[in-house]
Backbone as a printed PyTorch tensor [residue, N CA C, xyz], in Angstrom:
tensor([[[  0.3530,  21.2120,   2.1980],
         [  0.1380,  19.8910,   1.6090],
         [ -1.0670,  19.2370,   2.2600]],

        [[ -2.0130,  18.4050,   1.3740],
         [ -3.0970,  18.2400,   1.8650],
         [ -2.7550,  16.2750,   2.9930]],

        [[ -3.7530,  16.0940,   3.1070],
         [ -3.8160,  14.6550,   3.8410],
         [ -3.2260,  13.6310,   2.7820]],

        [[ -3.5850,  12.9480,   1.5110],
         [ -3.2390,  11.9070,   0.8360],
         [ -2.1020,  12.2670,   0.6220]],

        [[ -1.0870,  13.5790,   0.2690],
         [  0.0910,  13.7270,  -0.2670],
         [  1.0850,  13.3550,   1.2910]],

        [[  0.7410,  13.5380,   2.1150],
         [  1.1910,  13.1370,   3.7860],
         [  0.8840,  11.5240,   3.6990]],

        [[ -0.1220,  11.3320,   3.1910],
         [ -0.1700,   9.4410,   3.0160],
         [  0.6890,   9.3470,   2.1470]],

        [[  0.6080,   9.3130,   1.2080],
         [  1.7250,   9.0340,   0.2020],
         [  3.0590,   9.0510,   0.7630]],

        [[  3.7730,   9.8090,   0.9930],
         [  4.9240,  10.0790,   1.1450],
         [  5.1950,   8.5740,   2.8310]],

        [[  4.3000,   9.0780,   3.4010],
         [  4.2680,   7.9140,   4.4590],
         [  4.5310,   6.8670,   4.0610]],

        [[  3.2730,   6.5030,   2.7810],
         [  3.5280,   5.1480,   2.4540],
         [  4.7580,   4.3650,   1.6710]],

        [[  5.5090,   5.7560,   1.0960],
         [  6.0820,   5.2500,   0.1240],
         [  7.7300,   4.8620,   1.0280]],

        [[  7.6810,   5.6860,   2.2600],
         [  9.1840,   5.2140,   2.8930],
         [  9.2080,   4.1520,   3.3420]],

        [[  7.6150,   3.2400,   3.3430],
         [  8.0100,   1.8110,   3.6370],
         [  8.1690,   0.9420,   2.4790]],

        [[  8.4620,   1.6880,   1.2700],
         [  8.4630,   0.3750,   0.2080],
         [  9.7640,   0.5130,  -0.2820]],

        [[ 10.5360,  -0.2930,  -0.5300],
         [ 11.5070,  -1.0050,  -1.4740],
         [ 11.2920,  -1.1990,  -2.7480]],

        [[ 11.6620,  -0.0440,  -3.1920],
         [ 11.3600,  -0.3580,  -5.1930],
         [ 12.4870,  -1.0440,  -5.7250]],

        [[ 11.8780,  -2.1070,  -6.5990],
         [ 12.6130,  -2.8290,  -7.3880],
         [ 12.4650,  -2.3710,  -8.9470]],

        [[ 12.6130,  -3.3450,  -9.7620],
         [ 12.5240,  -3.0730, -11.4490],
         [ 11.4680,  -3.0770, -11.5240]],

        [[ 11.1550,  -1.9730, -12.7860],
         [  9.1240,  -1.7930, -12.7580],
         [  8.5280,  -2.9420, -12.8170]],

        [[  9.2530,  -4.1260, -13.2710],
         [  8.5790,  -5.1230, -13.6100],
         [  8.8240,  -6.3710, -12.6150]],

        [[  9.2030,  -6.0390, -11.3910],
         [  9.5020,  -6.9260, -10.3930],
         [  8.5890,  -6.3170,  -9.2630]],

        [[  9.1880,  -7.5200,  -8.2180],
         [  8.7610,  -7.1670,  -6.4950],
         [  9.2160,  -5.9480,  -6.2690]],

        [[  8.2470,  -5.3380,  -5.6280],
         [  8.6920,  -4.0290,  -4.8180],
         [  8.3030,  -4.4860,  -3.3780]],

        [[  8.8120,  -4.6190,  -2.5150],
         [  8.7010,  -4.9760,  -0.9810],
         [  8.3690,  -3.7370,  -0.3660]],

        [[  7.2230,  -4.1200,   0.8100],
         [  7.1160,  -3.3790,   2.0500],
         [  8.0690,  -3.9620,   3.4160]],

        [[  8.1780,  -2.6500,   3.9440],
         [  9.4460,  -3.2590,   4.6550],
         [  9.1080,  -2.7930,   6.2130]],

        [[  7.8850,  -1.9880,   6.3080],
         [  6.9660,  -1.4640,   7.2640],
         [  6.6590,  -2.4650,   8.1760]],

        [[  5.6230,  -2.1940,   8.9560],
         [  4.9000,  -3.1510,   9.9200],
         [  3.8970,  -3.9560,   8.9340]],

        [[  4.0420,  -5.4770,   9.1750],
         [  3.1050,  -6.1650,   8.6950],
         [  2.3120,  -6.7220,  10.0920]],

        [[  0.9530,  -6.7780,   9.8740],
         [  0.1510,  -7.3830,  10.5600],
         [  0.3390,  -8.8390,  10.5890]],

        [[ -0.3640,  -9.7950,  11.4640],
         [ -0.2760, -11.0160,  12.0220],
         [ -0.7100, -11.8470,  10.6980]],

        [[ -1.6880, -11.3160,   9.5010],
         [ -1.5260, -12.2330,   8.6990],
         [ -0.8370, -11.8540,   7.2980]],

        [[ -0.1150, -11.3890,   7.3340],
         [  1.6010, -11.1060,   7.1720],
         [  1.0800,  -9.6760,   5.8940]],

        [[  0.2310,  -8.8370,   6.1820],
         [ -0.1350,  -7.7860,   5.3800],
         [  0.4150,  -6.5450,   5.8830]],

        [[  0.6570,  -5.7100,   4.8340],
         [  1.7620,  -4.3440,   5.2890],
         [  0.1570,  -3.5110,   6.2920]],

        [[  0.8640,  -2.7600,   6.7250],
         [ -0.1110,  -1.7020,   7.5250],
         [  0.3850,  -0.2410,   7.6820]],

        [[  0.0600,   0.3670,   7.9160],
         [ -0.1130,   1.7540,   8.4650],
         [ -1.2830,   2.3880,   9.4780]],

        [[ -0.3800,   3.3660,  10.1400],
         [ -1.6490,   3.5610,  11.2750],
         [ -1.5870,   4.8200,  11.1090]],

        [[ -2.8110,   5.3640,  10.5160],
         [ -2.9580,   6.9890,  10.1100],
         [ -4.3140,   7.1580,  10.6630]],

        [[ -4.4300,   8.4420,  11.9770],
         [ -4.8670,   9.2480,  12.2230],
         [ -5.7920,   8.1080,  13.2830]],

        [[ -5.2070,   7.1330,  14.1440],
         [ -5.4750,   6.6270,  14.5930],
         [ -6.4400,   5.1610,  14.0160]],

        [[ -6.5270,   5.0460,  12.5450],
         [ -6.7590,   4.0190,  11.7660],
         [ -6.0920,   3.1880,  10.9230]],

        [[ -6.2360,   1.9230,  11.1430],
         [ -5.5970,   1.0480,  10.8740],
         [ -5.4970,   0.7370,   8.9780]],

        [[ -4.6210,   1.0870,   8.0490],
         [ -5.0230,   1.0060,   6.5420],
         [ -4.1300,   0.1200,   6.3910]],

        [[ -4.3500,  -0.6810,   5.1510],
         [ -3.4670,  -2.0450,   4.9300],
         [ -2.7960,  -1.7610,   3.5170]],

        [[ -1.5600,  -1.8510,   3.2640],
         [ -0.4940,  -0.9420,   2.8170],
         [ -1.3230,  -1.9730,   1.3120]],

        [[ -1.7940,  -2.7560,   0.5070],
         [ -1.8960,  -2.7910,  -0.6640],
         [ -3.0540,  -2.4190,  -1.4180]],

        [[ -4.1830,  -1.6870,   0.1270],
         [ -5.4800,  -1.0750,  -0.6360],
         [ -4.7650,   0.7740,  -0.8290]],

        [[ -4.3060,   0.8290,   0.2600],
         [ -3.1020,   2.4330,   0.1540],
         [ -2.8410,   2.3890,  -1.7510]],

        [[ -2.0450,   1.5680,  -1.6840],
         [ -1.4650,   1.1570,  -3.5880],
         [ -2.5070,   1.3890,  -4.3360]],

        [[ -2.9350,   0.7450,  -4.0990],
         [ -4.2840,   0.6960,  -4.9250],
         [ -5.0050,   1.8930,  -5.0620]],

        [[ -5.4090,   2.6740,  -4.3380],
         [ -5.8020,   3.8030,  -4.2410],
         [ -4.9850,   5.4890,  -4.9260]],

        [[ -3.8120,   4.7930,  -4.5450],
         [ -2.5650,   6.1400,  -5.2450],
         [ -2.7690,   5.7620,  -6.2850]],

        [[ -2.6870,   4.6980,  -7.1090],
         [ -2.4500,   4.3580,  -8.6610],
         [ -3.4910,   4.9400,  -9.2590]],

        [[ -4.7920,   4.3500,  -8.9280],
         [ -6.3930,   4.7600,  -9.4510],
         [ -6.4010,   5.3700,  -9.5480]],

        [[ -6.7310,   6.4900,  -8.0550],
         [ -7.5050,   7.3090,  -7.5180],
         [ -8.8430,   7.3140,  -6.8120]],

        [[ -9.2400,   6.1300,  -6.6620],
         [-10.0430,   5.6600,  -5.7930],
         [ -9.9670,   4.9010,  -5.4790]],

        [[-10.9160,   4.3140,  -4.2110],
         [-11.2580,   3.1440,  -3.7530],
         [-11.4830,   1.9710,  -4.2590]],

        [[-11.2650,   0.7960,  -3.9350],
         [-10.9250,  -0.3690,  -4.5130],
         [-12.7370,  -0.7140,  -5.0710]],

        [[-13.3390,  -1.3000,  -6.2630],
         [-14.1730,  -0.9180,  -6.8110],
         [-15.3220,  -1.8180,  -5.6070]],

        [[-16.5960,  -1.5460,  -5.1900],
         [-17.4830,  -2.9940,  -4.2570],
         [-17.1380,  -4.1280,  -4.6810]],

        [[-17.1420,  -5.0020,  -4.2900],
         [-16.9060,  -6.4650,  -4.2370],
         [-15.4650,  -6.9630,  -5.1980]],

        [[-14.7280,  -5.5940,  -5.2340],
         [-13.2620,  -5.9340,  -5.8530],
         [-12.5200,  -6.8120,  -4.8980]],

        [[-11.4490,  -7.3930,  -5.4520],
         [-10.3640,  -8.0790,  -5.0200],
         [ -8.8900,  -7.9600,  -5.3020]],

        [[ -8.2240,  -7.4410,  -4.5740],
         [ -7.0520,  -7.4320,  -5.2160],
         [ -6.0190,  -9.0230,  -5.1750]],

        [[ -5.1690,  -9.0550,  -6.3350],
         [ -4.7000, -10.5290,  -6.2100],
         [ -3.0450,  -9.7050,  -6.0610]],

        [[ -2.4130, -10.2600,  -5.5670],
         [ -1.0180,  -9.7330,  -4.8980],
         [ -0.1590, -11.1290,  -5.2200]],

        [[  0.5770, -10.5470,  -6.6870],
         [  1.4940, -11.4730,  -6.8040],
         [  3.0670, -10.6150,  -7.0850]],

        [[  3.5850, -11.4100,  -7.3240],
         [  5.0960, -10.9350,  -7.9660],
         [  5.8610, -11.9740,  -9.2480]],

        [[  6.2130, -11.3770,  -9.8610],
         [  6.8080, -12.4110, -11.2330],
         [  7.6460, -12.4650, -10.8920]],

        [[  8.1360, -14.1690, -11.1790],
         [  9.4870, -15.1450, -10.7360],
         [ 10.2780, -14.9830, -11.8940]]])
């Protein structure tokens, strides 16, 4: 198994799936300004560019933004 399928699987035992159409929680280490994290291969990755990246397949686009909500 290569490196991202070892991320993946990493990433995914910290999430809490809910209904496709709800919150899915990280339940991992969040950093001080309250963002999920992971520490792979001695680097620090922040668990909603990880998401972002499995879904795509790449990197979040230059001067992208991700907006991180959940429906009430």
């Amino acid at each position: 198994m290569g490196k991202s399928s070892s991320l993946e699987r990493q990433f995914w035992r910290k999430v809490r799936r809910g209904r496709p159409d709800g919150c899915w929680l990280w339940v991992g280490y969040t950093n001080r300004d309250g963002y999920g994290q992971l520490v792979r291969e001695g680097r620090r990755l922040l668990a909603h560019r990880i998401s972002w990246e499995l879904s795509y397949g790449a990197p979040i686009p230059e001067g992208g933004c991700l907006v991180l909500t959940c429906p009430k």
